[in-house]
C-alpha positions as a Python dict, from the first residue, in 0.01 Angstrom:
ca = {
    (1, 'X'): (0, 0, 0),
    (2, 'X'): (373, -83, -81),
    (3, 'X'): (354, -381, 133),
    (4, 'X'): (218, -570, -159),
    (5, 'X'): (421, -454, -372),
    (6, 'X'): (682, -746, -348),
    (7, 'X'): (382, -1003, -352),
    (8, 'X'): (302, -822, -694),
    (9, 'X'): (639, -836, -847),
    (10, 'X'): (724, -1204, -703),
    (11, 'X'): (386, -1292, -912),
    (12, 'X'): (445, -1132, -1167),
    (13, 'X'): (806, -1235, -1191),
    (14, 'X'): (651, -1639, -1161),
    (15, 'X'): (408, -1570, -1447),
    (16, 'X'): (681, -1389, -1692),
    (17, 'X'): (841, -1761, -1578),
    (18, 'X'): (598, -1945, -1680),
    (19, 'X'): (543, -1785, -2017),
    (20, 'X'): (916, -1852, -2099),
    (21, 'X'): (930, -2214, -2004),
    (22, 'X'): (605, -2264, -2267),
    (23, 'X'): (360, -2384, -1901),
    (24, 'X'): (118, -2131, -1996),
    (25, 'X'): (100, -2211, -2342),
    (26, 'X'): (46, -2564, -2274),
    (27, 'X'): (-217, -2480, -2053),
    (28, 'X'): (-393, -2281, -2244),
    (29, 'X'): (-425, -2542, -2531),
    (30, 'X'): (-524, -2800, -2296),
    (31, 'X'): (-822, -2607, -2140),
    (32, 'X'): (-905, -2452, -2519),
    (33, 'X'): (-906, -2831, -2599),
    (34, 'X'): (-1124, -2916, -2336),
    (35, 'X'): (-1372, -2616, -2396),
    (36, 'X'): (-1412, -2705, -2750),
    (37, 'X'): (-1468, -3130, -2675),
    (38, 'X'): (-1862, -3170, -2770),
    (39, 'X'): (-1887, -3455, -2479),
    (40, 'X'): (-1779, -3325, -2153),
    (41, 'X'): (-1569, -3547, -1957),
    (42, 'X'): (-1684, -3663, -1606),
    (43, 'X'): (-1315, -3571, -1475),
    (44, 'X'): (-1202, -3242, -1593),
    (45, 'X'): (-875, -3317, -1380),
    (46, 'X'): (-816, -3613, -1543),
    (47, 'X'): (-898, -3500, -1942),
    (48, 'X'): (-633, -3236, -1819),
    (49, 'X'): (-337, -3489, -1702),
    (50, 'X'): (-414, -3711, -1996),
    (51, 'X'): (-364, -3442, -2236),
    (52, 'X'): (-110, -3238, -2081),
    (53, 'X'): (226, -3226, -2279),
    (54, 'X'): (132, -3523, -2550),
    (55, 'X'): (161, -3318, -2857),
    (56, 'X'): (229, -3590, -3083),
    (57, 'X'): (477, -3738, -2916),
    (58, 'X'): (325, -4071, -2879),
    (59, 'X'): (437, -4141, -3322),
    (60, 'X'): (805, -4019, -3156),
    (61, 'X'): (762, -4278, -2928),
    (62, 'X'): (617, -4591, -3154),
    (63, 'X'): (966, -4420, -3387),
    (64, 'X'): (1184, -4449, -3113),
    (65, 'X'): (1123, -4799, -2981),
    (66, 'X'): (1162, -4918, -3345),
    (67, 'X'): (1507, -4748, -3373),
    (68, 'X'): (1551, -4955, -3075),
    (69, 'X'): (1460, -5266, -3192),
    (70, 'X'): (1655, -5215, -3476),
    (71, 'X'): (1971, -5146, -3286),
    (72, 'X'): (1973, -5393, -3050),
    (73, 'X'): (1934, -5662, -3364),
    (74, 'X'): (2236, -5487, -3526),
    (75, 'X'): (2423, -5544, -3211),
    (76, 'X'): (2382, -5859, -3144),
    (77, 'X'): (2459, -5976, -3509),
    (78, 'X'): (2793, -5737, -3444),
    (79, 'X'): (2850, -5943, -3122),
    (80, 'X'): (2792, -6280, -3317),
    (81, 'X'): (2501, -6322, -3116),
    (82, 'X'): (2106, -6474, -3211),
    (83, 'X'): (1905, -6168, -3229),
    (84, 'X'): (1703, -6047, -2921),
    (85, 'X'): (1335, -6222, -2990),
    (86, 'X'): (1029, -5977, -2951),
    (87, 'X'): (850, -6044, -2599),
}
């Protein structure tokens, strides 16, 4: 019996790992998510990839490539330059 005794602490060491980095968490909210959706998706696999680590981030993102697109304006009046056109 204390052969698997390293495969149980190597586990158990990998899920302590996983808690820590937040993967379980994540997880957990996805497949909660997924439990509570009233229509079923046809690809479970796929609801799970699509939902998997946007928490909101897409409003950071929208914020983000504004700050951009504000900056690069800035610069290019700094430089003495005609502002970059949208495209």
């Amino acid at each position: 019996m204390s052969s698997y005794k390293p495969i149980d602490s190597k586990r158990e060491e990998f899920r302590r790992y996983l808690e820590r980095a937040g993967v379980m968490d994540a997880l957990t909210k996805v497949l909660v998510s997924l439990y509570e959706e009233p229509d079923k998706p046809e690809d479970a696999l796929e609801y799970v990839r699509k939902h998997l680590g946007t928490d909101g981030g897409e409003d950071e993102l929208e914020a983000a490539k504004a700050r951009i697109a504000e900056l690069e304006v800035e610069n290019a009046m700094l430089k003495g330059e005609a502002p970059p056109t949208e495209g």
